[in-house]
CHARMM-style PDB file with segment names, atoms N, HN, CA, C and O in Angstrom:
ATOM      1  N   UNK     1      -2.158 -19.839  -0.307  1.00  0.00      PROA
ATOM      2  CA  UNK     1      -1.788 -19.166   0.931  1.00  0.00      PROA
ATOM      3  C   UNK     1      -0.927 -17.956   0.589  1.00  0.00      PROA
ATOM      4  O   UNK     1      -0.123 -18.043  -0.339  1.00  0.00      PROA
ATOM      5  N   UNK     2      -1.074 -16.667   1.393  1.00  0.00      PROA
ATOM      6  HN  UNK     2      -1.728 -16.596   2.147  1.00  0.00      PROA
ATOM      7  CA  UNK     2      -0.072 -15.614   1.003  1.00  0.00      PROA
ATOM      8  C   UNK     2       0.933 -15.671   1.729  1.00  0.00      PROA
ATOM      9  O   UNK     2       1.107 -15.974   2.909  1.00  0.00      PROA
ATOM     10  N   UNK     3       1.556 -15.364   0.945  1.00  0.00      PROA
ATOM     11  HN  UNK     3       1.414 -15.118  -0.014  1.00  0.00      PROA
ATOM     12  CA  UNK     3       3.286 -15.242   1.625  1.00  0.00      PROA
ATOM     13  C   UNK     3       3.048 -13.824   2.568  1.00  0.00      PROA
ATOM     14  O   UNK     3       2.072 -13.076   2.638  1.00  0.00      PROA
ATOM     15  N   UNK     4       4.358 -13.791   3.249  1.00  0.00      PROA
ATOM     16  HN  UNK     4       5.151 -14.398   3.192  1.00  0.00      PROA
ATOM     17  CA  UNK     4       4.410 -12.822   4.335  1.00  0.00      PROA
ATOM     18  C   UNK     4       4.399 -11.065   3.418  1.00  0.00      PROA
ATOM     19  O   UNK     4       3.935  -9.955   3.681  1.00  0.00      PROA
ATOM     20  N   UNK     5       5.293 -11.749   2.136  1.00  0.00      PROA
ATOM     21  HN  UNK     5       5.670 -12.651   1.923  1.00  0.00      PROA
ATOM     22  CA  UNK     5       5.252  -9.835   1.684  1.00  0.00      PROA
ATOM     23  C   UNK     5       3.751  -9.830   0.767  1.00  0.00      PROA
ATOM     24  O   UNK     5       3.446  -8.873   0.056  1.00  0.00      PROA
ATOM     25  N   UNK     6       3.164 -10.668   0.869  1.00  0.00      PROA
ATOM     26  HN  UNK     6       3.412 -11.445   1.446  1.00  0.00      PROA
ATOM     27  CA  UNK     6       1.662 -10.318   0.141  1.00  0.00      PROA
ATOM     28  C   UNK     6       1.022  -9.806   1.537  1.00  0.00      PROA
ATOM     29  O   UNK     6       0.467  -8.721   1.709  1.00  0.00      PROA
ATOM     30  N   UNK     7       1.188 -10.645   2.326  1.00  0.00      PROA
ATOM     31  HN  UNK     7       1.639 -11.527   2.187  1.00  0.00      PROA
ATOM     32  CA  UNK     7       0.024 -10.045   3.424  1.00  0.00      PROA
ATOM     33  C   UNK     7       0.462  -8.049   4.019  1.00  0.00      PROA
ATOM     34  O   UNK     7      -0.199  -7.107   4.454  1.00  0.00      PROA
ATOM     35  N   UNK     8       2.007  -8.319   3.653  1.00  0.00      PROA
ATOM     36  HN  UNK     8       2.544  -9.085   3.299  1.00  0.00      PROA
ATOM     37  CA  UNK     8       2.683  -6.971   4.293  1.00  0.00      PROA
ATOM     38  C   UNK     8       1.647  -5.928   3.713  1.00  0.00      PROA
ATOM     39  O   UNK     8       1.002  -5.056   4.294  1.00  0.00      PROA
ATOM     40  N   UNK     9       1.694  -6.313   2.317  1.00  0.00      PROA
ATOM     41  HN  UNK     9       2.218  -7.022   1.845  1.00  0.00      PROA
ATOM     42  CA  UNK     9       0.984  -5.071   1.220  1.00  0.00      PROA
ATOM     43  C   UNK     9      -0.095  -5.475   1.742  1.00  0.00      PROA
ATOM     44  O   UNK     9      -0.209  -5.181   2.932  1.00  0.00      PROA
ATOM     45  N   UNK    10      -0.897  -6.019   1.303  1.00  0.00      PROA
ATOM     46  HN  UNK    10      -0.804  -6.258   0.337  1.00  0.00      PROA
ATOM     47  CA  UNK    10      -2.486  -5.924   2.063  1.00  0.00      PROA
ATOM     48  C   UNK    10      -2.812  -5.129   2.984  1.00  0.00      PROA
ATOM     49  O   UNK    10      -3.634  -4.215   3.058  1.00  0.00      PROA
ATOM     50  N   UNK    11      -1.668  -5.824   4.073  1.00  0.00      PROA
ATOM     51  HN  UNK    11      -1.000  -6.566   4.014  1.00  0.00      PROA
ATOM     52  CA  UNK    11      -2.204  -4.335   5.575  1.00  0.00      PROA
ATOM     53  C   UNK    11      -1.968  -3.585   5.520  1.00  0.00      PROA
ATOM     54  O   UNK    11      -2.347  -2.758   6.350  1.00  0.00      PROA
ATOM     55  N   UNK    12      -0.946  -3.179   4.240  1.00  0.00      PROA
ATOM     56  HN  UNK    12      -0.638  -3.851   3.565  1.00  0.00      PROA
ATOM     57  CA  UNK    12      -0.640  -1.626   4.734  1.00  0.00      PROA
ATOM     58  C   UNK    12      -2.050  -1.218   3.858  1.00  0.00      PROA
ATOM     59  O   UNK    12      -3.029  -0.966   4.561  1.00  0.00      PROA
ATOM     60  N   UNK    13      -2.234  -1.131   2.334  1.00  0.00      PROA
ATOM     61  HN  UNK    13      -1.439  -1.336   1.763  1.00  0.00      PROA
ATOM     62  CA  UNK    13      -3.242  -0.952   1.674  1.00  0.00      PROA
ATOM     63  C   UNK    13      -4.647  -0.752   2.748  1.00  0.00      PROA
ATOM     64  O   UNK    13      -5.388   0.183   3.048  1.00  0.00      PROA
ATOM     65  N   UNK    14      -4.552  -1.866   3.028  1.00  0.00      PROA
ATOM     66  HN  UNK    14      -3.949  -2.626   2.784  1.00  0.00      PROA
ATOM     67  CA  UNK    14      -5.766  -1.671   4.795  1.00  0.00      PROA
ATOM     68  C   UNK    14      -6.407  -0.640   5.311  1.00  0.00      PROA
ATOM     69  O   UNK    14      -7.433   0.034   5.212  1.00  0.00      PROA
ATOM     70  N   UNK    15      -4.802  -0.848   6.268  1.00  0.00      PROA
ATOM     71  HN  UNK    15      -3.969  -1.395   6.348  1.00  0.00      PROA
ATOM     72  CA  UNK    15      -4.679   0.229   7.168  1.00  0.00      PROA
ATOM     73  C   UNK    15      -4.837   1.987   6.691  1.00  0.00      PROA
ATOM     74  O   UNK    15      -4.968   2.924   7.478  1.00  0.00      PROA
ATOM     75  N   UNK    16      -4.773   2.075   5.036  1.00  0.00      PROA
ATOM     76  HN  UNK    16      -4.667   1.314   4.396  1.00  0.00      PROA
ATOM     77  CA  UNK    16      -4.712   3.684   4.688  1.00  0.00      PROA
ATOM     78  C   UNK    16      -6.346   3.633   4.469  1.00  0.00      PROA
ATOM     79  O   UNK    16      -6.859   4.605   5.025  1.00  0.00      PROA
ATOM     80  N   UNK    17      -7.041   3.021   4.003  1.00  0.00      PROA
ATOM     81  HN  UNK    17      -6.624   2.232   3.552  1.00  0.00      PROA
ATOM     82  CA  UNK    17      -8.348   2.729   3.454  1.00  0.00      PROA
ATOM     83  C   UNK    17      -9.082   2.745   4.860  1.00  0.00      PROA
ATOM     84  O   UNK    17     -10.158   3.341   4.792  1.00  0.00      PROA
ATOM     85  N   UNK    18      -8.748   2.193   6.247  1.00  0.00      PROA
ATOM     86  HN  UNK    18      -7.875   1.709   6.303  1.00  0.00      PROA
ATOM     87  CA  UNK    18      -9.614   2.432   7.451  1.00  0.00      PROA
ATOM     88  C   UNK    18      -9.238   3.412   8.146  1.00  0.00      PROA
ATOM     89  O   UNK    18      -9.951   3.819   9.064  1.00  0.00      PROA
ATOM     90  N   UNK    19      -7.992   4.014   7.835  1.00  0.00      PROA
ATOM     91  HN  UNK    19      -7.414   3.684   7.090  1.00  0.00      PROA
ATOM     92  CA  UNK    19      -7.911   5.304   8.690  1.00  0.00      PROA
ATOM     93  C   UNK    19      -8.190   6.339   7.722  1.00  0.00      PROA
ATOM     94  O   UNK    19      -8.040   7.405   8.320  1.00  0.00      PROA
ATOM     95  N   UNK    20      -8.453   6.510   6.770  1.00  0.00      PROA
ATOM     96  HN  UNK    20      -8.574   5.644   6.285  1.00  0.00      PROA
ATOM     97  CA  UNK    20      -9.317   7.497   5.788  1.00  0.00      PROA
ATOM     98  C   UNK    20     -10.751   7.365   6.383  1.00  0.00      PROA
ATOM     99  O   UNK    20     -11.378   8.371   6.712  1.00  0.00      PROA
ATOM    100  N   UNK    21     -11.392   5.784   6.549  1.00  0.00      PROA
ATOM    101  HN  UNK    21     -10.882   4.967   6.281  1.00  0.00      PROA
ATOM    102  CA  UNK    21     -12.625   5.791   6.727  1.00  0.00      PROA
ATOM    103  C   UNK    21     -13.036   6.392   7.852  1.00  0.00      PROA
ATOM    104  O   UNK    21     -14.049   7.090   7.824  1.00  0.00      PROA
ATOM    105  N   UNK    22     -12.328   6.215   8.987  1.00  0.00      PROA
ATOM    106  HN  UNK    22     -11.505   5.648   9.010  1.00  0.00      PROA
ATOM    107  CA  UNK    22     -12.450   6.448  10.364  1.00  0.00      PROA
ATOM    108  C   UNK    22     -11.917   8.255  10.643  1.00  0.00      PROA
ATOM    109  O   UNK    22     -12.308   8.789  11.681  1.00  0.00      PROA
ATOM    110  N   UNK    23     -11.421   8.714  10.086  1.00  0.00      PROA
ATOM    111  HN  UNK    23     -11.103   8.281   9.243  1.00  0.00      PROA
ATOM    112  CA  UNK    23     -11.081  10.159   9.753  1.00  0.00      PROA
ATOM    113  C   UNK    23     -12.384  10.472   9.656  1.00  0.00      PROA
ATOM    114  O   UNK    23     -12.986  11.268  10.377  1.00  0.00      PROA
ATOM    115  N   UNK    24     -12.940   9.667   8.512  1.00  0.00      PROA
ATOM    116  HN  UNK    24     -12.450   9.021   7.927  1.00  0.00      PROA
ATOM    117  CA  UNK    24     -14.442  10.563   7.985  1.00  0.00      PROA
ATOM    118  C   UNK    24     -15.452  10.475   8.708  1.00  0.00      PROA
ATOM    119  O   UNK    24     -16.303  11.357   8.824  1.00  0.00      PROA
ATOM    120  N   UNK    25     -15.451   9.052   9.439  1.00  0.00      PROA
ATOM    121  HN  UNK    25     -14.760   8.336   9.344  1.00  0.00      PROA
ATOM    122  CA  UNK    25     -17.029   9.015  10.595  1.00  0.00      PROA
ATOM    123  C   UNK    25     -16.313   9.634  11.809  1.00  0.00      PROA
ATOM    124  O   UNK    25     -17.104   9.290  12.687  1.00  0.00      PROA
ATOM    125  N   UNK    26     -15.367  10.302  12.432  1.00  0.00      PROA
ATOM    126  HN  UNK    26     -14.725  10.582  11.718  1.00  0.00      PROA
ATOM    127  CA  UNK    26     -14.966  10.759  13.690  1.00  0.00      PROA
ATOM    128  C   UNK    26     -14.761  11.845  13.391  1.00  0.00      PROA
ATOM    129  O   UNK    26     -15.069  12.540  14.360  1.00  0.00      PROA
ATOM    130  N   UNK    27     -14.284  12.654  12.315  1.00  0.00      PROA
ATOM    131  HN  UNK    27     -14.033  12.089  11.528  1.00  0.00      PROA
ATOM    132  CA  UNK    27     -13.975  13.891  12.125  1.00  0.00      PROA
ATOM    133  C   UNK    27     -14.707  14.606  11.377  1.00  0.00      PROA
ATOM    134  O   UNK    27     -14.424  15.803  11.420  1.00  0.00      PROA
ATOM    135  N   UNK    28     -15.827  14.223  10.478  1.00  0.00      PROA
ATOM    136  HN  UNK    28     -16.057  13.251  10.443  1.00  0.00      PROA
ATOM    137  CA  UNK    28     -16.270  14.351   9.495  1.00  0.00      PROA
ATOM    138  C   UNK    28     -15.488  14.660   8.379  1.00  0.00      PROA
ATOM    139  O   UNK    28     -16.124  15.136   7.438  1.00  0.00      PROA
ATOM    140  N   UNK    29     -13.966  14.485   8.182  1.00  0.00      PROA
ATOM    141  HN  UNK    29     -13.450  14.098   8.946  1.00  0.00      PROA
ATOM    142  CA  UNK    29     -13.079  15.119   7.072  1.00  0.00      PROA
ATOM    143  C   UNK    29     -13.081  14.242   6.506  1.00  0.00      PROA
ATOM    144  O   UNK    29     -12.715  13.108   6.814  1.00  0.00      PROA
ATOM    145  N   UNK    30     -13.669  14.797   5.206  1.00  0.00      PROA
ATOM    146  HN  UNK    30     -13.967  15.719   4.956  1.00  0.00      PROA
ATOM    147  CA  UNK    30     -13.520  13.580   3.907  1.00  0.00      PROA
ATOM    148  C   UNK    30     -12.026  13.265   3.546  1.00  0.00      PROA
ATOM    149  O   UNK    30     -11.178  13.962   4.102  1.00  0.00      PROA
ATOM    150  N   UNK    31     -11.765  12.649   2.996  1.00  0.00      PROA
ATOM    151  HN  UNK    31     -12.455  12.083   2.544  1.00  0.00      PROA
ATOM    152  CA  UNK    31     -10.307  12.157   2.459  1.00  0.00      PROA
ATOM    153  C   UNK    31      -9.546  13.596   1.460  1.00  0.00      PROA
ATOM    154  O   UNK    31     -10.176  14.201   0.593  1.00  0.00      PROA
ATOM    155  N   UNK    32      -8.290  13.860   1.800  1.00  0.00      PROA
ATOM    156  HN  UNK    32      -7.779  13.368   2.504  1.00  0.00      PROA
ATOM    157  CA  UNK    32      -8.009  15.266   0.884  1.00  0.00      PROA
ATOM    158  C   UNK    32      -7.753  14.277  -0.934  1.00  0.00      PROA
ATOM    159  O   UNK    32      -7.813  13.096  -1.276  1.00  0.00      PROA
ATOM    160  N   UNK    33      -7.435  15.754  -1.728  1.00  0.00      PROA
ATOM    161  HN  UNK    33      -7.386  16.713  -1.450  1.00  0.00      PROA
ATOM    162  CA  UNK    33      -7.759  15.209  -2.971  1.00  0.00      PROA
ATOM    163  C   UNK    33      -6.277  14.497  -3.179  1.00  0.00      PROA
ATOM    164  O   UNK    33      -6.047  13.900  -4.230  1.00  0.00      PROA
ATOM    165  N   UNK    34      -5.331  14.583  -2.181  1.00  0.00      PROA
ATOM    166  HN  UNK    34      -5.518  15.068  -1.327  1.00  0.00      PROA
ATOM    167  CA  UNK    34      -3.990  13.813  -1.911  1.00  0.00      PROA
ATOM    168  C   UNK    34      -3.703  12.678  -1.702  1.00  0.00      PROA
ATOM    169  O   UNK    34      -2.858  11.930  -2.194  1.00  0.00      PROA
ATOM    170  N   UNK    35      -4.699  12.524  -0.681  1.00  0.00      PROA
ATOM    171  HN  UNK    35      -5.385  13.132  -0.282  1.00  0.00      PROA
ATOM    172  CA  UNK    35      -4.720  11.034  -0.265  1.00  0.00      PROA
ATOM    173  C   UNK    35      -5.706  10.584  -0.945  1.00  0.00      PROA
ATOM    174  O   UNK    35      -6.008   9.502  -0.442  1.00  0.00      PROA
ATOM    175  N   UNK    36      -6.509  10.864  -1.987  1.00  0.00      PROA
ATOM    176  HN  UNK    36      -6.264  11.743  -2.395  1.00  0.00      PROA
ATOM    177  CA  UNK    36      -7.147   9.874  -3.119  1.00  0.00      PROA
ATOM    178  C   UNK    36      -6.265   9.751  -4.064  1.00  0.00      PROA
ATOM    179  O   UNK    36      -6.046   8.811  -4.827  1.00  0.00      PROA
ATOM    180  N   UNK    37      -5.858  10.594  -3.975  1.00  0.00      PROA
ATOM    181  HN  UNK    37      -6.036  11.358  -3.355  1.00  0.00      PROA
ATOM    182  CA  UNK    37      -4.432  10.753  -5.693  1.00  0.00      PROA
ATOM    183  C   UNK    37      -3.718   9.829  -5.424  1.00  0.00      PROA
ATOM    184  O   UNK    37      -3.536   9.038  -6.349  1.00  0.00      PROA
ATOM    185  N   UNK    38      -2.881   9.467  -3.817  1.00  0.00      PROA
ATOM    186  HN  UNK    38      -3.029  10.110  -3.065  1.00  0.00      PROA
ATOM    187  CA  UNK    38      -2.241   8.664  -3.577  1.00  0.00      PROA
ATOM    188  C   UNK    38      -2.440   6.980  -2.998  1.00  0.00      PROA
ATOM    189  O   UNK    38      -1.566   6.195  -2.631  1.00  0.00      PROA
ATOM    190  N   UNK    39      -3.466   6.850  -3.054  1.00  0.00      PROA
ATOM    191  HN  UNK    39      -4.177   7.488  -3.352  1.00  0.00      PROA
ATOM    192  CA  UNK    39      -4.443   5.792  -2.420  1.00  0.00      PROA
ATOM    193  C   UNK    39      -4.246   4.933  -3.859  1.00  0.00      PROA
ATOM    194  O   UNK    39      -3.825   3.835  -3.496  1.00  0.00      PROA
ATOM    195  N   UNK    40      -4.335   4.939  -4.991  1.00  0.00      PROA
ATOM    196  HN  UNK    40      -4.678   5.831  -5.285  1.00  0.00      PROA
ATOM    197  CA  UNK    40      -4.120   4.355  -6.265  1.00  0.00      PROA
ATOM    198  C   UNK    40      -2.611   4.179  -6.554  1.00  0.00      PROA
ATOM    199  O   UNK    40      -2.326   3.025  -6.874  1.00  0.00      PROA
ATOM    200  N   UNK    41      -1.961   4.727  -6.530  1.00  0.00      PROA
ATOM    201  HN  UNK    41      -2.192   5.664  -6.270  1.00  0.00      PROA
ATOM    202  CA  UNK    41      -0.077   4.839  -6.311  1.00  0.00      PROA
ATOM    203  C   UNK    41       0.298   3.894  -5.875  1.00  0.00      PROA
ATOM    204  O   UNK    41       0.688   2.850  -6.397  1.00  0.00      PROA
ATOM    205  N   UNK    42       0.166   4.329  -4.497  1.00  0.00      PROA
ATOM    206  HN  UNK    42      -0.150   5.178  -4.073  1.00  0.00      PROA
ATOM    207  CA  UNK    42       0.396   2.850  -3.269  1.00  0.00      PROA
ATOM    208  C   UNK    42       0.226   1.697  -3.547  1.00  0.00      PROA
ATOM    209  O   UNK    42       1.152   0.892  -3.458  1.00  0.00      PROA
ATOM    210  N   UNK    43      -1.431   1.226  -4.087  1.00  0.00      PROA
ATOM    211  HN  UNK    43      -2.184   1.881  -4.159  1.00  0.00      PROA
ATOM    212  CA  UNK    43      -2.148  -0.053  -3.968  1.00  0.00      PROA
ATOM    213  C   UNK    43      -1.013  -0.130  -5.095  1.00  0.00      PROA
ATOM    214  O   UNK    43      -0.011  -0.684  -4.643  1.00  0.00      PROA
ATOM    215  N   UNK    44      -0.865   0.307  -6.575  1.00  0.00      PROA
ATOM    216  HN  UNK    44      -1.679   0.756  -6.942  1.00  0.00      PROA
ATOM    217  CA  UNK    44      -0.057  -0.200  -7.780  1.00  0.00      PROA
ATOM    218  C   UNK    44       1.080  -0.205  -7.465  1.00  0.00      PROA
ATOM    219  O   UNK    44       1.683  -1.066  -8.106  1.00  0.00      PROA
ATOM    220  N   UNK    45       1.941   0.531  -6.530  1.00  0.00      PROA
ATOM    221  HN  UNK    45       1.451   1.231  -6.009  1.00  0.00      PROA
ATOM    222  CA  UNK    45       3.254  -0.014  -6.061  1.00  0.00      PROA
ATOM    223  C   UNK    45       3.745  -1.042  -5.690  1.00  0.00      PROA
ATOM    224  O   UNK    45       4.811  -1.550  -6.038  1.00  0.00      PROA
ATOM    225  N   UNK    46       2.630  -1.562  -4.619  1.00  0.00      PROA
ATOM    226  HN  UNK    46       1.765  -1.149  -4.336  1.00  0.00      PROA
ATOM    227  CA  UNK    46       2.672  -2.248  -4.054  1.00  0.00      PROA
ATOM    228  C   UNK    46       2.546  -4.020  -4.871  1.00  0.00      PROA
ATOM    229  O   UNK    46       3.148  -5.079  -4.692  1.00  0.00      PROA
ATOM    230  N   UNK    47       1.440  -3.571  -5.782  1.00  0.00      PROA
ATOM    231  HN  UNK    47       0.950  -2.711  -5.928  1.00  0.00      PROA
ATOM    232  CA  UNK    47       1.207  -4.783  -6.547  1.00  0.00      PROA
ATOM    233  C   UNK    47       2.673  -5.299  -7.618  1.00  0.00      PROA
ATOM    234  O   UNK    47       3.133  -6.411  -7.879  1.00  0.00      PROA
ATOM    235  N   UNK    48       2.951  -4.323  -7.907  1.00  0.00      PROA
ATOM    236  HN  UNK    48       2.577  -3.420  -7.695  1.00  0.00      PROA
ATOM    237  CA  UNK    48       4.407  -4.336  -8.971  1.00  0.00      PROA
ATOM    238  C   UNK    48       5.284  -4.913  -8.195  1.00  0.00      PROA
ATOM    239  O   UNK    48       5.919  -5.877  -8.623  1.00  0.00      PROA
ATOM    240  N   UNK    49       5.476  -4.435  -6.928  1.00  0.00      PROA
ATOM    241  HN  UNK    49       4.960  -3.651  -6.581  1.00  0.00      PROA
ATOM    242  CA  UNK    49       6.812  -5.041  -6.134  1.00  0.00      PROA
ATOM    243  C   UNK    49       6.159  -6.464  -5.646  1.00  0.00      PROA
ATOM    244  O   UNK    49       6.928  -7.410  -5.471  1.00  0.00      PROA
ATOM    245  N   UNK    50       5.212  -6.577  -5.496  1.00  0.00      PROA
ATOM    246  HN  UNK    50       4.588  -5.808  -5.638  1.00  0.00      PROA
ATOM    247  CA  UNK    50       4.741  -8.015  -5.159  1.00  0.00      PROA
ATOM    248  C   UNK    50       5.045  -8.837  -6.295  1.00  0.00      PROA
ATOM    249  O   UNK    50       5.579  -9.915  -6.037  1.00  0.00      PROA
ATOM    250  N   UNK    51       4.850  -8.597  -7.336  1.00  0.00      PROA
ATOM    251  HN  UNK    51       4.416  -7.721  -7.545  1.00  0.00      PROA
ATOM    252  CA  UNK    51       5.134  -9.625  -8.993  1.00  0.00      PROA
ATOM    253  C   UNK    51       6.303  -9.448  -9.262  1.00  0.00      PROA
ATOM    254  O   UNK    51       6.815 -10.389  -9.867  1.00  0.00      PROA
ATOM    255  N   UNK    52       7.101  -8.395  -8.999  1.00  0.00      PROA
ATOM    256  HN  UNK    52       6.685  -7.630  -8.507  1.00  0.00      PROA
ATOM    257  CA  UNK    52       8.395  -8.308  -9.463  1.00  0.00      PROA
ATOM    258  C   UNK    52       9.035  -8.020  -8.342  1.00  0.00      PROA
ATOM    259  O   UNK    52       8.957  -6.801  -8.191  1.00  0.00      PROA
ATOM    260  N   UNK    53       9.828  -8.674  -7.185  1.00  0.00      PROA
ATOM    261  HN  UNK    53       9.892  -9.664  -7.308  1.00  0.00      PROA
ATOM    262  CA  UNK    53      10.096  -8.642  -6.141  1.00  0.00      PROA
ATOM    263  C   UNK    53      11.681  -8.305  -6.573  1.00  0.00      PROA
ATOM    264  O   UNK    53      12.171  -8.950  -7.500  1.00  0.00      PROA
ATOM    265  N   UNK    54      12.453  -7.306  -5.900  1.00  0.00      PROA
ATOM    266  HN  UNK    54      12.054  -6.783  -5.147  1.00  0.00      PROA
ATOM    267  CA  UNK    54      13.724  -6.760  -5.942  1.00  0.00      PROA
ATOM    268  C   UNK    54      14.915  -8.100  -5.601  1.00  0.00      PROA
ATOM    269  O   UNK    54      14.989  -8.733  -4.548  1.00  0.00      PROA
ATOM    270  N   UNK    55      15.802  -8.282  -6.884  1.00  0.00      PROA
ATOM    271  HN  UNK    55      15.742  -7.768  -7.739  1.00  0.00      PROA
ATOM    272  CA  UNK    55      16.612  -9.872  -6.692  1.00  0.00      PROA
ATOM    273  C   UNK    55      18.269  -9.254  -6.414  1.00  0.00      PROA
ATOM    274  O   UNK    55      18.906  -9.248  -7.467  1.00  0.00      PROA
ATOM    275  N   UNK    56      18.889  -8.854  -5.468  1.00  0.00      PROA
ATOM    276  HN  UNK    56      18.371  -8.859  -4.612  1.00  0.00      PROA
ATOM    277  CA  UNK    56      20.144  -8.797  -5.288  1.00  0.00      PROA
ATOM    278  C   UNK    56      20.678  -9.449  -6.361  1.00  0.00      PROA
ATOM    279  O   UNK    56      20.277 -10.597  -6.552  1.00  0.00      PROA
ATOM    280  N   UNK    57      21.668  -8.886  -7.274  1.00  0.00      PROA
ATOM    281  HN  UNK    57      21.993  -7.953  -7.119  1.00  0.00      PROA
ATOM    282  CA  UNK    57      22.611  -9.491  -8.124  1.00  0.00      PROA
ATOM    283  C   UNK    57      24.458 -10.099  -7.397  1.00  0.00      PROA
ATOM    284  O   UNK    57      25.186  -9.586  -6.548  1.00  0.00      PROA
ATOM    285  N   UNK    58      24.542 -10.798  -7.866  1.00  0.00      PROA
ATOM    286  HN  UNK    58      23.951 -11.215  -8.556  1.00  0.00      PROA
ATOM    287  CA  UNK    58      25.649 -11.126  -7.215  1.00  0.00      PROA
ATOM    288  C   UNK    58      27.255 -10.012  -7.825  1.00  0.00      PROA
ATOM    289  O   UNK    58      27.457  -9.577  -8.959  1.00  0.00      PROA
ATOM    290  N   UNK    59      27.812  -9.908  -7.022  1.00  0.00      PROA
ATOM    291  HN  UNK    59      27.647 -10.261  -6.101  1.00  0.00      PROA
ATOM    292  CA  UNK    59      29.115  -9.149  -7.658  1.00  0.00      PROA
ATOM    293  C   UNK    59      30.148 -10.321  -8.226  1.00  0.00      PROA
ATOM    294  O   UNK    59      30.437 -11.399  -7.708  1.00  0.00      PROA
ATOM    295  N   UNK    60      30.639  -9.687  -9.570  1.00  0.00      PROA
ATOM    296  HN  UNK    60      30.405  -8.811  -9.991  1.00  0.00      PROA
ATOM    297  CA  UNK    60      31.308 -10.012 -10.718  1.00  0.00      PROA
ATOM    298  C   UNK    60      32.771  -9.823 -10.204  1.00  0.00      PROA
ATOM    299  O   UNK    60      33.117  -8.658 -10.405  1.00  0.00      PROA
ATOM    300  N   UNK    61      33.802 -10.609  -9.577  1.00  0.00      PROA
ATOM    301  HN  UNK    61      33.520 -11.555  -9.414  1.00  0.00      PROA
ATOM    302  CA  UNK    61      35.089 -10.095  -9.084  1.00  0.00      PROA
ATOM    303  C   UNK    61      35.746  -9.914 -10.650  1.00  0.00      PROA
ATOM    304  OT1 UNK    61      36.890  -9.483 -10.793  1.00  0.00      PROA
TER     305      UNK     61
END
């Protein structure tokens, strides 16, 4: 089962991949060479912070 921050990344990943798609059948505008450059970024950001999730350290008085 996915946890809530796996599914978070998923939809967002999603959501850029169907509104690129839907850009292209409603507008005919293909995807710029930006948002392909950045479409790979994202998904690997996203995967890194999913495996290595950010751990608050405690303070040292």
């Amino acid at each position: 089962m996915l946890e809530v921050s796996e599914r978070q990344g998923f939809v967002i990943v999603s959501a850029l991949l169907v509104t690129a798609m839907l850009q292209f059948l409603f507008d005919g505008k293909p995807p710029s060479v930006y948002c392909l450059a950045a479409l790979p970024l994202v998904i690997s950001s996203i995967v890194i912070y999913q495996k290595y999730p950010y751990v608050a350290r405690k303070k040292e008085d």
